[in-house]
N, C-alpha and C positions, 0 to 999 in steps of 0.2 A: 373607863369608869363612867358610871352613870352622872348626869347632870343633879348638882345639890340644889335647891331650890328652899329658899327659907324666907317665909313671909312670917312679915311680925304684925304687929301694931293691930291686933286682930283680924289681918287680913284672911284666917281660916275661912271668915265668912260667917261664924257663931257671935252672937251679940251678947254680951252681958246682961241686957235687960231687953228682951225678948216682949212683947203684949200683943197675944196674937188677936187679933181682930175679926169681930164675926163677920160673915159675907157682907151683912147688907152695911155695914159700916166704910167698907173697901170702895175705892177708886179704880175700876177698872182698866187695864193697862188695853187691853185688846179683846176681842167679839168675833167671833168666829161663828158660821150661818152655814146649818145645811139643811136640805128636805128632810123628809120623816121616813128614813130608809126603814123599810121591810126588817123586822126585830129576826139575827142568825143571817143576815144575809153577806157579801163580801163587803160589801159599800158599810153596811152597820161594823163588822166584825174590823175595819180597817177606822175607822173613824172610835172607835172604840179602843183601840189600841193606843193610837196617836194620842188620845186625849189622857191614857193610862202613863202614855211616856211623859206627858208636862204632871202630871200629876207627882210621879216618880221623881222628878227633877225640884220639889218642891212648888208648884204652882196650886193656887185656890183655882178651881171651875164651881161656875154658876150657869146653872139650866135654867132658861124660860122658853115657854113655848106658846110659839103662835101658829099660826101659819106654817111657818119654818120654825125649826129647834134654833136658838142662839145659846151660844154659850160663853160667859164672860171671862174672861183670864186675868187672874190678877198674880204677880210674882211676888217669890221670899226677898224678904231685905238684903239676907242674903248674898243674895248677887251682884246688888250693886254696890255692897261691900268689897268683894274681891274687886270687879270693876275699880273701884276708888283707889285700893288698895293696889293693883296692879297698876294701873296710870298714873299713880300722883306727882310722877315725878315730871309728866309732861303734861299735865296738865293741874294744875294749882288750884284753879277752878272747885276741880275737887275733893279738896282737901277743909268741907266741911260736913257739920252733921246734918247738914238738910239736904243732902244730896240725892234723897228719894223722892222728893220735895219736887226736883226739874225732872217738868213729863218729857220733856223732848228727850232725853237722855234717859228715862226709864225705857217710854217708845220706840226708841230705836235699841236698847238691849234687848229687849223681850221679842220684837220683828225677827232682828237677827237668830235668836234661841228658836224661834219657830218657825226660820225660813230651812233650819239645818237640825231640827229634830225628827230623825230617820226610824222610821218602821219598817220591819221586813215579815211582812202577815204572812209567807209561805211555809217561815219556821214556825218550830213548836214556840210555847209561849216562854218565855226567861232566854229564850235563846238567840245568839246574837251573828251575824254575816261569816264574820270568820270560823264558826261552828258549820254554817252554811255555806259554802263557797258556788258563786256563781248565779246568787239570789241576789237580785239587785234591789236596794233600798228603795223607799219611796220617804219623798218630802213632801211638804205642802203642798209645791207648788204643782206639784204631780196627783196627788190628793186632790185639788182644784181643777184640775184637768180632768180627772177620773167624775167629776162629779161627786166623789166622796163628802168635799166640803164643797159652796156656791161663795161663799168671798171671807176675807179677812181682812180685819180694821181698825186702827184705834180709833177712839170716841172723841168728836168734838167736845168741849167744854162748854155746860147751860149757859153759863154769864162768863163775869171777870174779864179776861183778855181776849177772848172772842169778840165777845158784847163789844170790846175797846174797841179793837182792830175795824169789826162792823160798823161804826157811829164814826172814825176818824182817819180810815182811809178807805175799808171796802164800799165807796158809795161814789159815783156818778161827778156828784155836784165836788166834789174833792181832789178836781184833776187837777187843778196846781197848787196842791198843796204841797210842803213833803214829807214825805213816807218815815213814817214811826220804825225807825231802823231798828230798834232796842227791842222793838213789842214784838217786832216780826219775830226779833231771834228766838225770845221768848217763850214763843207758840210756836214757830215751825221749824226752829232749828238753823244752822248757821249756814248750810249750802240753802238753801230758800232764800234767806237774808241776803247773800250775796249776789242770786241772780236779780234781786232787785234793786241791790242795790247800783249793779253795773247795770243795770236796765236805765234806770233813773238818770245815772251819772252821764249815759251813751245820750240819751235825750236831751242832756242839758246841752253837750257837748255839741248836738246835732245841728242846735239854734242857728249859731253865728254862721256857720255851713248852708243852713239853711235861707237864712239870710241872705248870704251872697250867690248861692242859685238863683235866687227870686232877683235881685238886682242884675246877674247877667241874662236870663229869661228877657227882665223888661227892657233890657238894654238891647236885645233883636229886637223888640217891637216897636221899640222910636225910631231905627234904622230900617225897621220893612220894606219899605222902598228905597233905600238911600244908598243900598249894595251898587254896584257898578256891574259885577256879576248877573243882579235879576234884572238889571235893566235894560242887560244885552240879549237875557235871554227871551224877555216878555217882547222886545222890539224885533226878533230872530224872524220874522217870520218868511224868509224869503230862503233859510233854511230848512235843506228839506233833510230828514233824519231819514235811516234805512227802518225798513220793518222787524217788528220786534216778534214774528212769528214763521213758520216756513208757512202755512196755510193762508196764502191769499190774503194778507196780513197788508195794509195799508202802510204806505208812505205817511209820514206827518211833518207840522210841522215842530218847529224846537221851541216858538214863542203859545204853542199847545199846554206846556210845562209852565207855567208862568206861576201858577199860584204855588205849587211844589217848590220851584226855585223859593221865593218869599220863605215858603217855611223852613226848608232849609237853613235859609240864612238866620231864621232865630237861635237855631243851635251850632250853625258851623260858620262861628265868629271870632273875631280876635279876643273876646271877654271869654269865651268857651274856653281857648287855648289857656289863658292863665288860671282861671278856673279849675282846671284839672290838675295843673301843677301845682295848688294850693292844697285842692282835695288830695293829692300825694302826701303831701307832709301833714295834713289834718290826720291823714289815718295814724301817722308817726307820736304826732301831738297826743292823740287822742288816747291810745295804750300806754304814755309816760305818762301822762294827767292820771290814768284809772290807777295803773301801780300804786303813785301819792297817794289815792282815794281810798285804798284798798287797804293799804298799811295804816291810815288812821281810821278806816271802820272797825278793822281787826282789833288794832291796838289794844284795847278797853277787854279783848275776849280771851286772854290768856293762853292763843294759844298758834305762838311761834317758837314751843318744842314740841308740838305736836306732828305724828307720824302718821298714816294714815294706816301705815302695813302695819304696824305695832298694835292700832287699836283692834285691827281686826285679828291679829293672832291672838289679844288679850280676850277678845268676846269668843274664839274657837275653846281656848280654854277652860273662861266659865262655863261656856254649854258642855263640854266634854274633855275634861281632866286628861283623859286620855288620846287627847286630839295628838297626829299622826304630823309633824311639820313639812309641808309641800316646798320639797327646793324648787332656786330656778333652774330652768330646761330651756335648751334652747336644740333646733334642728334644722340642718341645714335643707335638707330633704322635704320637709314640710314649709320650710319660710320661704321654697321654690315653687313649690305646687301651690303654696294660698299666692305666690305673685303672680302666678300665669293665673288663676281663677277669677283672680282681681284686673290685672290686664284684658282675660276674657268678656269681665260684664260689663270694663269701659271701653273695649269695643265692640261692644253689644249698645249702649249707650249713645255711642257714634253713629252707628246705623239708624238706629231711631232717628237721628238729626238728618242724615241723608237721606230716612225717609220724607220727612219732611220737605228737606229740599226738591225733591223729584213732585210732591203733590205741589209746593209753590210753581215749579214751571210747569206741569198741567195745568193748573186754572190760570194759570196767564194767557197760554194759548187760548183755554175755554174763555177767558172773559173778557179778551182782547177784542172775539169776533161780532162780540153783542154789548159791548159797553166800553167808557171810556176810562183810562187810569185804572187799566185792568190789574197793573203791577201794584200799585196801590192795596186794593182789593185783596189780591191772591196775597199782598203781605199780612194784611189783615185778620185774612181767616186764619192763615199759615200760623198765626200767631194763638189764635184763639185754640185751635187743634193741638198745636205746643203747649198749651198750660193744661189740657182734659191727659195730654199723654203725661202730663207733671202729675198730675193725680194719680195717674192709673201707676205709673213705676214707682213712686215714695213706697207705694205697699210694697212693688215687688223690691224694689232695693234694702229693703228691711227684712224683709225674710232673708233676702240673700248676704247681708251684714251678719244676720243673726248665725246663719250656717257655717259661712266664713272664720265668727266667732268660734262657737263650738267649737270648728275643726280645729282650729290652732289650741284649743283647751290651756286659757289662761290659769295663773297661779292665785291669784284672789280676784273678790268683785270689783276691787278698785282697777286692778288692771283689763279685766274684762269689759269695764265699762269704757275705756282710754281707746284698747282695742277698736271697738264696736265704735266709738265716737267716730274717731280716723276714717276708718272705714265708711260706714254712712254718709259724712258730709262729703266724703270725695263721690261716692255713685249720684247725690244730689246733686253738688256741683255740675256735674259732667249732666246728667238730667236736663236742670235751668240752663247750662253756659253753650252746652254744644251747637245749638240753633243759634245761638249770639254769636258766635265766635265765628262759625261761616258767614253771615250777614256784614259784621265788623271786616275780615281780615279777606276773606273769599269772594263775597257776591260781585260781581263782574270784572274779574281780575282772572278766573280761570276760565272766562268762556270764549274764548276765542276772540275771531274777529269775524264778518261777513266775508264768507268764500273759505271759511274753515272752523265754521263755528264746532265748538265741543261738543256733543250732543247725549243724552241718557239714553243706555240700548239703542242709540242710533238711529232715535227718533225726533227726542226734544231737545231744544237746546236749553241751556244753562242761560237762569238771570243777568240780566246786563243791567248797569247801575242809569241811575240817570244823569244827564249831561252838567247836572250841580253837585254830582254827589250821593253816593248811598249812606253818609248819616241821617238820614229820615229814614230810611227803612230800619235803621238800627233802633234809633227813637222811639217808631210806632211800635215794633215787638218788645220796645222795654216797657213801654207806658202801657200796653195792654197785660203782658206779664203779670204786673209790679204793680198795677191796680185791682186784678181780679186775684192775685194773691190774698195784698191785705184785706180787700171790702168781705169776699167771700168767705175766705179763713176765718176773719174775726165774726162775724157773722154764723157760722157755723159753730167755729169755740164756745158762741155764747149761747143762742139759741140751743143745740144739741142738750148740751145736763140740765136748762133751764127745762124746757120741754118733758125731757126723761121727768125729771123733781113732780112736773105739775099733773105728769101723767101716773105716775105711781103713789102720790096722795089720791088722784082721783079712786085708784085700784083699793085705797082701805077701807076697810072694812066701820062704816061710821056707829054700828051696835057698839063696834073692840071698845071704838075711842070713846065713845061717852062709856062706858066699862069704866074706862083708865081714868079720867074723869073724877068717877064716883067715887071710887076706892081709893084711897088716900096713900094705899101700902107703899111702902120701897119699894120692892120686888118690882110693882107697877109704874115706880115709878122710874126706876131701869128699864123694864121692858118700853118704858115709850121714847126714853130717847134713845137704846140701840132700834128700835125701827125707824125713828125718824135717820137715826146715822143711816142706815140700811138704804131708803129710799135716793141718797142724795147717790148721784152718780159717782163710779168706782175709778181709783185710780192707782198708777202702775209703777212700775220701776221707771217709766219711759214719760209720763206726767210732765217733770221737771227739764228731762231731756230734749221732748219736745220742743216746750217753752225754744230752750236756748238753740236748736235748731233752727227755728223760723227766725229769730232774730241773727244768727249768724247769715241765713240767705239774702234775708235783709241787708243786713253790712255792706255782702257781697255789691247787690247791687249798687248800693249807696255809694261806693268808694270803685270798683273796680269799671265801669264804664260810664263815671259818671258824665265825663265828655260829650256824649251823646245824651245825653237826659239831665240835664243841669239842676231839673225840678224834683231828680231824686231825692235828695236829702229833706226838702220839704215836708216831700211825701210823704217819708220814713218819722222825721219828725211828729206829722200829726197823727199818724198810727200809733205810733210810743204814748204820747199823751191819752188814747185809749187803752192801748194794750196793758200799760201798769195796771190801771182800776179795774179792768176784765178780770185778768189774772188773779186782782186780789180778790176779786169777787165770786169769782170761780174757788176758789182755794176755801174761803171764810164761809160763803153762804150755799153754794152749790155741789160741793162735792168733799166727799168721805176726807180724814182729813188725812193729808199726806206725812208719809212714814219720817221727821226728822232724821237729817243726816248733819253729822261735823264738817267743816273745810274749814280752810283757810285760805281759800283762793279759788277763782274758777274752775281751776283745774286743766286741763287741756285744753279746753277752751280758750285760752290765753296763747296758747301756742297756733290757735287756730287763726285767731285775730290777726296775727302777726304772719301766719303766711297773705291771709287775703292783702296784708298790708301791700306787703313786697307784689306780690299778683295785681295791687291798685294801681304802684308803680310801672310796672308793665305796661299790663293794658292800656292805662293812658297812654305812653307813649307810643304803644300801636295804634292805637286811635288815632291821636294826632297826626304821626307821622305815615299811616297807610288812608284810614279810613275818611280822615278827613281830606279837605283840600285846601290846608293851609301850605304846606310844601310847598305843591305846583305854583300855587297862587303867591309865592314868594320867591322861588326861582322864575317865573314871569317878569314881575316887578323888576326884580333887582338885575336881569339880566335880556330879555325879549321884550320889554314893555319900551313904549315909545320913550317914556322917563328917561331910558338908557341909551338906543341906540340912536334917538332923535335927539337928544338932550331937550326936550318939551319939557315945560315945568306948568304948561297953563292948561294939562287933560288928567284926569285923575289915570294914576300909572300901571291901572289892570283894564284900562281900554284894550282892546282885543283881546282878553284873554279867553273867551270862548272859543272863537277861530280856532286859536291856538292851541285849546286843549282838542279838538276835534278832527281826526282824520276825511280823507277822500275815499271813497270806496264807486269803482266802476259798477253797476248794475249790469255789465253785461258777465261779470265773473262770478257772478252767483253760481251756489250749487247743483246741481242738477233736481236736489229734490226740494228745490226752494220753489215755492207755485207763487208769482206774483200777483197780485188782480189785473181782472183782468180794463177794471173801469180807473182810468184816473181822475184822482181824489179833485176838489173842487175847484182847490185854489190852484192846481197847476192847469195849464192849455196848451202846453207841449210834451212830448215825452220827455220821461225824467231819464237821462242818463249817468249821473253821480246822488250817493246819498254821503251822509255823514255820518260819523259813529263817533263812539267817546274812545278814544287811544292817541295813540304818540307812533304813528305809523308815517313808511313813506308810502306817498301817491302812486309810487310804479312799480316795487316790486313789495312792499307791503309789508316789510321788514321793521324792527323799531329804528324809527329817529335819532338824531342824536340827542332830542329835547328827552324822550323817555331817559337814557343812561343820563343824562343830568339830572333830572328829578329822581330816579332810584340812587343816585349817589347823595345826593343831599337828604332825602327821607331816609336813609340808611347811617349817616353820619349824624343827623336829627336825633334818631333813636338812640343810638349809641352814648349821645351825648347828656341827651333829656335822663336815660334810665341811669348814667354812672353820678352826673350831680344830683339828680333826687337819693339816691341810696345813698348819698355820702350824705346828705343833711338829713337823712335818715338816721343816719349814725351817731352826726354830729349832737341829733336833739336827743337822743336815746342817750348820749354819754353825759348830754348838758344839766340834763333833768332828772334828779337822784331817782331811785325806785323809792325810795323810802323816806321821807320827810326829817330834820334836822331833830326836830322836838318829838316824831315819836321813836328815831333813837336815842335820846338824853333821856326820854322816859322810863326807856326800857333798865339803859345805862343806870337810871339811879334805881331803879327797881333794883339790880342786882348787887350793887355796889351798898343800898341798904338789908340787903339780905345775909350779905354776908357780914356786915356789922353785927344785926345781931346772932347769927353762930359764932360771931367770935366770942363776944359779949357774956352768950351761952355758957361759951365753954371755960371762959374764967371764972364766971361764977359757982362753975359746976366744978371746978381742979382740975379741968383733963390738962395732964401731962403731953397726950401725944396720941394720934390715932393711925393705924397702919392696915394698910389693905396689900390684902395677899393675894393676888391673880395668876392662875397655872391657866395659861396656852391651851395646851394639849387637852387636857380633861375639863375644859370651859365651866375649874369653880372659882369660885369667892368665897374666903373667910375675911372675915373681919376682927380684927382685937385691937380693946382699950387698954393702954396703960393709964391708974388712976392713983 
C-alpha cells in the first residue's frame, strides 16, 4: 500500500489571502551573476532553462544588466509554508505567522531549492531523465563550473542588523568585548553562531591555561643558571664529545653546548612536568565547561527536537514532491578500498616527514663544516621547509578528502560533510604532526651509536640529540610552526578579500555610479547593492569549515605537545582574541554573505575535540616519559646519585649526572668510512683516543648497561601510569560535570509540563471524550479519530 500523507492546517502550501507583490516591492532572497552569453547558444540556452525551472517552481526573477546580467530570485510564500508545516513539530520556532519574516531560514530554503534544481538541456523541452536515460542532470554547481552562471548569493542587508553587528562587534577596537550571541544567530544563522560562540568560549578557557604557561616559562628563567645539569655542562670542558659527522667532522667540546643546555632547561623542568598534566585534564575541563555552554546558548533556540536528516528530507520534498528517499547503504568492498586509499596518503604523508628527516641530516653535515650549532640551524630550516610543504599538501589533501568523499557517495549533505571532516583533519594532522612526532619520539634514539651508526642509503647518519636533551629541537619546530601558522594565515585571511574588495571597486565603472546616484529608481537601486554584494569576495560550502579547521590544528598544538612549548596556550590565546574580530569582520563587511545553516551543536567537531583530548593525554606522557629527561634525571637521583649511594645530604643529588648519562667510545673503532681530521682541534695537545656520546652503553663491548634497562623500565611504567590516571580523571570529570545544566533542564521540564497543561485544558473545554491513534506496521499509515 502506498504511504497516506495528510497535511492539514493549510499545509497544501495555498494561503487564504494571498497579496502578490510587484518586483520592486520584494526582498530578494538570492542573485545569481552571469556574462552576456551569445543569444541560442549552449551556455544561454542552459541558463535559460535553469532559470524557466525556478520559475516553474513558483519563484519571481528580476533582470538587471550591467556589465554582467544579475538576476534576482525572490520565492512563493508558499514554501515556507509547507516548510513550517512539515517541521513544526520539531521545531516550535516555527509555528508563527512571521515566518517569512526570518532571512536566515528563507536563505537557506531557497540555497537548498537551487543547489538541487536539475536541468537536463539534451532532452527535448517538458521532458524529463527518466524519459531520457543515461543524460545526466546538471545543477548549479556544475552550471558554475560550466561557466553558464559566475556565482550565487544571498544579499547583505543596507542597515538594521548588519549596520548592528558592524558598529558592536565587527570592529578592531571591540576585542574584549562580548560577542552579540542573539544578533549573530539572527543574521547568519545558528551553525555561525555556534562556531563563535565556542570560539569565544575556547578563548576564555584558554586564559588561566595561558596564565600558567607564562608562570612556568618564567619560572626556567629565574633558574637559568641554577640547573645543576647546565652547570656541569657549561664547566665540561675537559669533555671531549665524538664527531657529529663522517666528513672530517671535529672533535668538541661538551661545555661548547652551554647556552643550548640553559635553554633547554627553560622548558625541560619540573614546572614543565606538571604543567602538562594539568594541560591533560584542561583539555577534559574544557569540553564539559563547552557542553554547560552550549546547552544554555541553545536553550532560548527551540531547538532540541530538531533532526538534521529530517530537515533535509523536509526541504527534498518541497523542492520536489516527488523526491526518490535515499536508504542507507553500506559496503564492505568499498569501506576496504577507501581504507587502503586512506592508509595510502598517510603513508604517503609519512614519507614527506622522512623526507624531511633525510634533508635535516644533509645540512648538518653541510653546516657542520662551515659553522657552528650546525644542528641547531639544519632544525631551523627543517622547520621552516615543513611549514611551505604544510602549504603545498592542505591543497592536495583536500582534493584527495574530496575524492575519497565522492567515492564512498554519502546518503545526505550532512553526512557528506562528517565524512569529508574525518577524513581531512586526519591527512592534516598527519601533515603538522608527522615531523613532530619523529623529533619528540625518534630523533637520536634510532641512530645508532659510534662504530654502528644507522645511516640513509648508507651514506648519512641519523640525528643524535644533544647531551641535555632533544626537547629544544622539539620547541624550536613548534615555535616556528605555530607562529608562521597564525601570523601569516591571519594575515593572509585578512588582507586577501580586503585587497580583492578594494581592487574591484577600483575596476567600476565611476560614469555607472554617478548614473546610480542620479536616478533615484528601485530597479537602480537594486542594481547597486547586488554589485556592491558582487564585488565583496565569494564564499563556499568550505568558508565556515575552514574557520573550524584552523582552530582544531590550533588545539592540537595547544594541548597535545604542550610539554615542549609551554607558551602555546599564550600563543593560541592571543590569536583568538584576533581571530574572533577577523572573522567577524570578514563575514559582515568583506565578504558575500554566507548561506545560514541550523545546528544544535558543533557537530563532529565535538567528537574531534575529544579525540585530540585523549591524543593530549598521550603525547604528554611521551613527552615526559621519552622525550624529556626527567626519568633519567630521577632514576639518578633516587638511585646513582651520591644522595644515595654516599648518603651526602650537603651536594645537590644530580651531581654527576652528566657522566653518568654519557658513554665511552674508543676512536680507534670507528668505521671505516668515518674520515677524522686530520688537524687536532685547539684545546686538545695530545691525541684523542676516547670520545663520549649520549647513551647508557658499556665501555668494552658496547652493549646497553644496566642504567639503560633501568631507565626504560621506569619511563615505561611512568607512561603506563601517567596515561591510565589522567584517563581516569578524565572520566572521573566528564561524569562529575553534567553536559547539560540543572536550570536549563527545569526549563525545558516546565516548558513541557506547561504545554501539556494547556492541551489538557484545551480539551475540556472543547468535550473531547477520547482521541485514538491507529498505526499499521506494515503499510507505515496513520489514521487518526475523535470521539466527541
Amino acid at each position: 500500500m502506498q504511504d497516506k500523507i495528510e497535511l492539514t492546517e493549510n499545509c497544501s502550501g495555498k494561503s487564504e489571502e494571498t497579496k502578490p507583490l510587484v518586483p520592486n516591492q520584494m526582498k530578494w532572497d538570492f542573485v545569481l551573476v552571469c556574462d552576456k552569453h551569445k543569444p541560442g547558444s549552449k551556455k544561454d540556452d542552459k541558463k535559460r532553462e535553469f532559470l524557466d525551472k525556478l520559475k516553474n517552481k513558483g519563484f519571481t526573477i528580476k533582470e538587471i544588466e550591467d556589465k554582467k546580467l544579475f538576476y534576482g530570485v525572490h520565492a512563493p510564500s508558499e514554501i515556507f509554508r509547507k516548510y513550517q508545516c512539515l517541521l513544526k513539530n520539531s521545531d516550535s520556532e516555527l509555528q508563527n505567522h512571521h515566518m517569512e519574516e526570518n532571512v536566515p531560514i528563507r536563505i537557506r530554503i531557497v540555497n537548498f531549492i537551487l543547489k538541487n534544481t536539475k536541468i537536463y538541456p539534451e532532452a527535448p523541452f517538458g521532458s524529463e531523465q527518466e524519459q531520457w536515460p543515461g543524460r545526466d542532470p546538471e545543477t548549479l554547481r556544475k552550471l558554475i563550473k560550466a561557466k553558464v552562471f559566475e556565482a550565487a548569493f544571498p544579499l547583505h542587508e543596507k542597515e538594521g542588523l548588519r549596520k548592528l553587528l558592524k558598529e558592536n562587534w565587527a570592529q578592531w577596537r571591540k576585542i574584549l568585548k562580548e560577542q552579540p550571541i542573539e544578533d549573530i544567530r539572527s543574521y547568519f544563522g545558528e551553525k555561525v553562531t555556534l562556531y563563535f560562540a565556542w570560539l569565544g568560549w575556547y578563548t576564555r578557557i584558554l586564559f588561566p591555561a595561558a596564565v600558567l604557561g607564562l608562570l612556568v616559562f618564567l619560572y626556567g628563567i629565574f633558574h637559568f643558571d641554577s640547573s645543576q645539569v647546565t652547570k656541569e655542562i657549561c664547566e665540561a670542558n675537559t669533555t671531549i664529545m665524538c664527531p657529529l659527522c663522517d666528513q672530517k667532522c671535529p672533535f668538541w667540546q661538551l661545555s661548547d653546548t652551554c647556552t643550548y643546555a640553559k635553554v633547554t632547561h627553560l622548558f625541560d623542568n619540573e614546572g614543565t612536568i606538571l604543567f602538562a598534566v594539568l594541560m591533560a585534564l584542561w583539555a577534559t575541563v574544557f569540553l564539559e565547561l563547552w557542553k554547560r555552554k552550549r546547552a544554555e546558548v541553545v536553550s532560548g533556540w527551540e531547538l532540541y527536537g530538531w533532526d538534521e536528516d529530517e530537515e533535509e528530507l523536509a526541504l527534498q520534498l518541497i523542492n520536489n514532491p516527488e523526491h526518490t528517499l535515499k536508504l542507507y547503504q553500506h559496503s564492505y568492498i568499498r569501506s576496504t578500498i577507501l581504507l587502503l586509499l586512506v592508509l595510502l596518503m598517510i603513508t604517503v604523508l609519512i614519507g614527506i616527514a622522512h623526507a624531511l628527516v633525510i634533508y635535516r641530516v644533509a645540512a648538518t653535515v653541510i653546516f657542520t663544516q662551515s659553522r657552528e650549532r650546525a644542528s641547531t640551524v639544519a632544525v631551523m630550516t627543517g622547520a621552516v621547509l615543513h611549514y611551505i610543504t604544510i602549504i603545498v599538501m592542505t591543497k592536495v589533501n583536500r582534493r584527495v578528502a574530496l575524492f575519497l568523499c565522492e567515492l564512498e557517495n554519502p546518503r545526505t549533505f550532512s553526512e557528506r560533510e562528517n565524512i569529508f571532516t574525518v577524513k581531512i583533519f586526519t591527512f592534516q594532522f598527519f601533515t603538522y604532526f608527522s615531523s613532530l612526532i619523529y623529533i619528540a619520539f625518534f630523533l637520536g634514539r634510532i641512530n645508532g651509536r659510534p662504530g654502528n651508526y644507522v645511516r640513509v642509503a648508507g651514506k648519512w647518519r641519523l640525528e643524535e640529540c644533544h647531551p641535555s636533551g632533544c626537547i629544544t629541537d622539539l620547541f624550536i619546530q613548534m615555535a616556528i610552526i605555530m607562529t608562521l601558522k597564525q601570523t601569516l594565515n591571519n594575515f593572509v585571511e585578512y588582507l586577501t578579500p580586503w585587497l580583492r574588495l578594494r581592487f574591484r571597486k577600483s575596476l567600476a565603472n565611476p560614469k555607472d555610479k554617478d548614473k546610480v546616484h542620479m536616478e533615484k529608481g528601485p530597479e537602480d537601486s537594486c542594481k547597486e547593492q547586488w554589485l556592491k554584494n558582487y564585488q565583496l569576495s565569494e564564499v563556499n560550502v568550505f568558508s565556515l569549515f575552514d574557520e573550524f579547521l584552523e582552530m582544531m590544528i590550533q588545539y592540537s598544538f595547544t594541548t597535545i605537545f604542550v610539554a615542549a612549548f609551554p607558551l602555546a596556550p599564550l600563543m593560541a590565546f592571543i590569536n583568538n582574541l584576533f581571530e574572533i574580530r577577523l572573522d567577524a569582520i570578514k563575514m559582515v563587511q568583506l565578504q558575500r554573505r554566507i548561506v545560514p545553516r541550523k545546528a544544535n551543536d558543533i557537530g563532529i567537531w565535538l567528537q574531534v575535540l575529544e579525540a585530540i583530548g585523549i591524543l593530549a593525554v598521550i603525547g604528554n606522557g611521551l613527552v615526559i616519559a621519552i622525550t624529556s629527561d626527567f626519568i633519567p634525571m630521577q632514576v639518578y637521583k633516587y638511585t646513582y646519585s651520591p644522595c644515595m649511594l654516599q648518603n651526602r645530604t650537603d651536594i645537590n643529588c644530580l651531581t654527576g649526572y652528566i657522566n653518568y648519562s654519557l658513554s665511552v667510545f674508543r676512536v680507534q673503532d670507528f668505521e671505516r668510512q668515518m674520515k677524522l681530521p686530520e688537524k687536532l682541534p685547539d684545546f686538545m695537545r695530545s691525541e684523542i683516543t676516547e670520545c663520549r656520546y649520549r647513551d647508557y652503553r658499556n665501555s668494552d663491548d658496547y652493549n646497553h648497561s644496566v642504567q639503560f634497562w633501568h631507565v626504560f623500565a621506569a619511563r615505561l611504567a611512568f607512561l603506563i601510569l601517567f596515561e591510565h590516571v589522567a584517563l581516569c580523571i578524565k572520566l572521573i570529570a566528564a561524569w562529575y560535570v553534567p553536559d547539560v545544566p540543572q536550570s536549563v533542564k527545569n526549563k525545558h521540564l516546565q516548558k513541557k509540563y506547561e504545554k501539556l497543561q494547556i492541551q489538557q485544558r484545551k480539551q475540556s473545554s472543547d468535550g473531547v471524550t477520547g482521541t485514538t491513534w491507529i498505526i499499521s506496521a506494515p503499510s507505515r499509515e496513520m489514521d487518526r479519530s475523535t470521539d466527541v
